[in-house]
N, C-alpha and C positions, 0 to 999 in steps of 0.2 A: 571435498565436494566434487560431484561430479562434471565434466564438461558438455555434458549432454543437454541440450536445449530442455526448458521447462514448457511444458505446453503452453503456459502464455504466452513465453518469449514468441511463439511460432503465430500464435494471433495476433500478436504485436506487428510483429515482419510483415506477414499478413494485409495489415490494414495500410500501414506505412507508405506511401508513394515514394517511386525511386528514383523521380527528378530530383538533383538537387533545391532549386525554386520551389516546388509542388511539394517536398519533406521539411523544408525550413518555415514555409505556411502551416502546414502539418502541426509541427512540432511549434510555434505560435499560438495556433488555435487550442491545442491541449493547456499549456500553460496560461492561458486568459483563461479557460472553460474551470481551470483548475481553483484558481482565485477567485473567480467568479461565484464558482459554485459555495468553496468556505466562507465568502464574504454572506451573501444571500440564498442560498440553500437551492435547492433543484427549481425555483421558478427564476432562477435570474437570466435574465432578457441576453438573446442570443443576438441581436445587434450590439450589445454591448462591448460581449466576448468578442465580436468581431473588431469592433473597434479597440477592444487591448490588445489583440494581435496584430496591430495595423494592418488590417484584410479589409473586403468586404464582403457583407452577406452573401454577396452569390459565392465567395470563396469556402463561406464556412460549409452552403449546404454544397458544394461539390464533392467537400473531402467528408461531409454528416449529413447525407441526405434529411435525415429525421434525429431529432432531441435525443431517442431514445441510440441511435447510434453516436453520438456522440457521450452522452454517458456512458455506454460501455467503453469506448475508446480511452474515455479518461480513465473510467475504473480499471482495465486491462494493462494500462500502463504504467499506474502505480503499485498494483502489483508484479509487475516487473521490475517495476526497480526496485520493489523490496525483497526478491530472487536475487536480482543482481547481488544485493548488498548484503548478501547470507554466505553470496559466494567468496566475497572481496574479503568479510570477517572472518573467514573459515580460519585463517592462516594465523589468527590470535588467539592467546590464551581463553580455553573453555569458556569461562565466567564471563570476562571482557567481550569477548565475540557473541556471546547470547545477550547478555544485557542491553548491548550496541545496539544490536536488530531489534529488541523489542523496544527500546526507546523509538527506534525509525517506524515501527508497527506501531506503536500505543501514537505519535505525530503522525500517520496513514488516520488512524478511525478517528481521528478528531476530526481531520477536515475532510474527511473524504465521506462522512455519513448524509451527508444530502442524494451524493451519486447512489450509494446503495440503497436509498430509499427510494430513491425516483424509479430505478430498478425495479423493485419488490421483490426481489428474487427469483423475475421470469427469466430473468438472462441466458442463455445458452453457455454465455460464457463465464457462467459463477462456478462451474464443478470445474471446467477447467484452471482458473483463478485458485479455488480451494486445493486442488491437487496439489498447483505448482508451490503454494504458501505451503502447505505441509513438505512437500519435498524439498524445498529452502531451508524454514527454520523446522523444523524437525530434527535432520541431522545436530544442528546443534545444541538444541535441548539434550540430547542421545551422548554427546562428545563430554555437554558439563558432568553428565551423571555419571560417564564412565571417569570421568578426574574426578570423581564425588564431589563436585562442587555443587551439586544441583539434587537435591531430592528426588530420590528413585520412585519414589510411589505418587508420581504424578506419569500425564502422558502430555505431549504438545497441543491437545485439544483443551485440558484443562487449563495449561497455560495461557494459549488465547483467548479462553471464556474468560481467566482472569483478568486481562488487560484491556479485551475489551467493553469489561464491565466498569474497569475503572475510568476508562474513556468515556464513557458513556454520563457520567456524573457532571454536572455543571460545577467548575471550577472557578476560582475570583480569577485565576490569572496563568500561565503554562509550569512559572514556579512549582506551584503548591499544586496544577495534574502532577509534576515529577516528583515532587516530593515524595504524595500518596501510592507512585509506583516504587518508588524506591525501597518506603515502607512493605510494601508488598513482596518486592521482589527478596526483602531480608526474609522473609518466610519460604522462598523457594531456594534458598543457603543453603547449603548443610553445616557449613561454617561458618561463623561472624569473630569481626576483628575482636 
């Protein structure tokens, strides 16, 4: 994998303040907005979030002027760290290192479909987003196929249409979402035990 920044990472940086005080708020507010958002979906109350980050409202709109910039904040930065997490896998075995990151993708669209709805896909920063997830996991889709671990006659888009279609399903419990990837993912084998 490469060490060259993914276009998100640079939106990321980007948004980030680089007080110490002013990025530990920061990074507060994403992680309440994050929870917030999986618990009650894109209308959950922004004094809330403020209050799981222990901030106050004027903290959150200083660092999110508007709802809509704070969703993409959150969105932009769980796609980064599922770049990060493609990079950090690279260094294991083909199979292991793609299954890894699609487990951490298939837990990304579970909780994270309220912000892409809220969204609607006006975002400016959704092709930057989409670049940076293809040029993460891509490579390793690319790595299992050349160890033949992974079926050649698919491409990384089909893979993500598959996972995120299996994410998309109402499940009793996070068990049985993995199971029915796991199912899944034995059809994108080339070999089984």
């Amino acid at each position: 994998m490469t060490a060259t920044p993914f276009p998100v990472s640079e939106i990321v940086a980007a948004r980030r303040p680089h007080r110490k005080d002013a990025a530990r708020n920061y990074d507060a507010l994403l992680g309440a907005a994050r929870e917030a958002f999986a618990e009650h979906g894109a209308d959950a109350s922004l004094e809330d979030i403020a209050r799981r980050a222990g901030v106050g409202i004027g903290t959150l709109y200083r660092n999110f002027p508007t709802r809509r910039d704070l969703f993409e904040s959150v969105y932009a930065d769980e796609v980064n760290a599922l770049c990060r997490a493609a990079v950090e896998l690279a260094g294991r075995e083909p199979w292991e290192a793609l299954t890894t990151w699609l487990d951490r993708f298939a837990g990304y669209m579970v909780t994270k479909r309220a912000v892409r709805e809220a969204l609607d896909g006006q975002s400016d920063i959704f092709q930057s987003c989409r670049d940076s997830m293809y040029a993460a996991g891509g490579p390793l889709l690319e790595r299992a196929q050349r160890a033949r671990v992974a079926r050649a006659d698919m491409d990384f888009g089909d893979l993500l249409r598959m996972v995120a279609g299996i994410t998309a399903t109402a499940f009793e419990d996070d068990a049985q979402r993995d199971r029915v990837l796991a199912i899944a993912l034995d059809g994108v084998r080339t070999h089984h035990r």
